[in-house]
C-alpha positions, 0 to 999 in steps of 0.5 A: 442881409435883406431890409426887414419889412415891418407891415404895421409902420412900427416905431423907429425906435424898435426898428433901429434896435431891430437893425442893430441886433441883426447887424450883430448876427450877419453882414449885410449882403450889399457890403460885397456887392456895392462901392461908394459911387455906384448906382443903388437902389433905395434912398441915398444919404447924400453928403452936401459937402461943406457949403461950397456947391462946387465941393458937391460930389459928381454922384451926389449932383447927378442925385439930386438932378433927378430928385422929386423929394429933397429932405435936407438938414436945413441952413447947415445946407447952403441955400446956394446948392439948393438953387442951383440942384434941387428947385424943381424937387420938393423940399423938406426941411428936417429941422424940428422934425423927429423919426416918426415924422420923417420917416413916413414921409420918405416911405411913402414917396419913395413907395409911390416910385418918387426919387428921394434923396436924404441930403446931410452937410458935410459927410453923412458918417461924421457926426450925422445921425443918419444910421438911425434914419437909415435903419429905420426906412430899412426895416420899413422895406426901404434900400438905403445907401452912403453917398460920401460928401467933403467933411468940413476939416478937409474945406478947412485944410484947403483954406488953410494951405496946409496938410492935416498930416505932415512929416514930423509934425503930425502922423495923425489926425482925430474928429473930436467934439467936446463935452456937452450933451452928447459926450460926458466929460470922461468922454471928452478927449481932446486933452489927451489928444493934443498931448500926443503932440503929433496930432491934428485935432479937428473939433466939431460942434464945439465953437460954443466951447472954445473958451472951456475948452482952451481952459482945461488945455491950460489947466493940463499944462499943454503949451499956451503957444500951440497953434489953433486955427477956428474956420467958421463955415469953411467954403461958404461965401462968408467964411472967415478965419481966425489964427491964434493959439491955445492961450488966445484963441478963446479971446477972438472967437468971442470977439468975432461973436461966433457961437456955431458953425465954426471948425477949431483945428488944434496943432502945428498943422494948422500953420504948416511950419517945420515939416521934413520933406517926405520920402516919396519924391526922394531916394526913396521913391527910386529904390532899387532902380538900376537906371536914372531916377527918370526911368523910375516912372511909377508912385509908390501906394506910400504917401509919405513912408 
């Protein structure tokens, strides 16, 4: 499926509409011709990653080593990365401004040869509106294309020494939000998936809601004693973690004066405790071997089964 050129500047919002329905009928061509990583054509949708400049990807540098246009999602940004890749591009900052602003601007330099780089934070595909921007610079005849970043639950793992998954303890890990302006309260899951038990429950954009959401934990009889753990701008030089439960976590996030930027990861994960050792360094790994575990050399593709 080839970008659709609109001559006339259009509206993004009949573009996007346009884009989708298409999307509906066929499968974009470059599905098949592309993996993350490679060199395309068009404007690339950089993930910044979580704050750390170091925990930018390879391609995501190399990108913006060549920039002239940097449009970027302002301080969720680290001023660091900015510094350090982008101070000889122009920058833009995209707070405050809306598609039919934003859009125009990165057509217009990229249609007069310049190299223009869309940097999210975080991973542009968790929670990044950034199919929209996407879709609309397609339809204006403008290639776009993903370039991953490291997702703040993945900085928060790190910090935490711990696995999102681990063997009897959590088999899975879900990327919520809780109630609010974007999701309505028949929406909200996050109740239901602590209740599973053997969940890692990652919330996003949800510090504000610590407190309302602890409460209707609690109000769903889940254990006050279950472990949660709120990393505030994890990776970033003031970072700072806070280890409680759901019964007293609410207490000192609003203790600590935190109302943004912060990721509340919900389960035993989040202290590591009472793990099985996996199968894929045990017997299990030298299954059907006719010699000594030291002539089996090869990793199964399992990780843990």
């Amino acid at each position: 499926m080839d970008a659709t050129v609109a001559t006339d500047g259009g509206d993004p919002q009949q573009a996007i509409d346009a884009q989708g329905e298409r999307r509906r009928e066929e499968l974009d061509d470059r599905i098949f011709d592309h993996s993350a990583g490679d060199d395309q054509e068009g404007v690339p949708f950089v993930g910044a990653g979580p704050g750390n400049p170091r925990l930018l990807t390879v391609a995501g540098k190399e990108l913006l080593e060549e920039a002239d246009l940097v449009v970027h999602a302002g301080s969720l940004v680290n001023s660091e990365l900015l510094d350090e890749y982008c101070a000889h591009a122009e920058l833009v900052n995209s707070v405050g401004k809306d598609l039919e602003e934003l859009i125009p601007l990165m057509r217009d330099s990229y249609e007069d040869g310049e190299n223009v780089v869309r940097l999210h934070s975080g991973d542009p595909a968790i929670y990044g509106a950034a199919l929209e921007q996407m879709d609309a610079l397609e339809h204006e005849g403008v290639p776009t294309y993903f370039v991953p970043g490291v997702t703040s639950a993945f900085a928060a793992s790190a910090t935490l020494r711990t696995q999102l998954t681990l063997n009897e303890v959590s088999n899975h890990v879900a990327f919520t939000r809780p109630q609010g302006k974007t999701l309505t309260e028949e929406e909200d899951h996050i109740s239901e998936f602590v209740e599973m038990g053997d969940v890692t429950t990652c919330i996003y954009l949800g510090t504000h809601a610590v407190r309302d959401t602890m409460d209707r934990l609690l109000e769903d009889d889940h254990d006050p004693e279950t472990p949660v753990a709120v990393i505030y701008h994890a990776s970033w030089p003031d970072e700072d973690v806070i280890i409680g439960s759901v019964g007293t976590i609410a207490d000192k996030v609003e203790e600590a004066g935190y109302r943004a930027s912060a990721l509340v990861v919900i389960g035993d994960a989040v202290t590591g405790a009472g793990y099985e050792r996996s199968f894929l360094y045990g017997d299990w790994a030298n299954r059907g071997s006719s010699g000594s575990s030291s002539e089996n050399t090869s990793e199964p593709e399992a990780s843990d089964d």
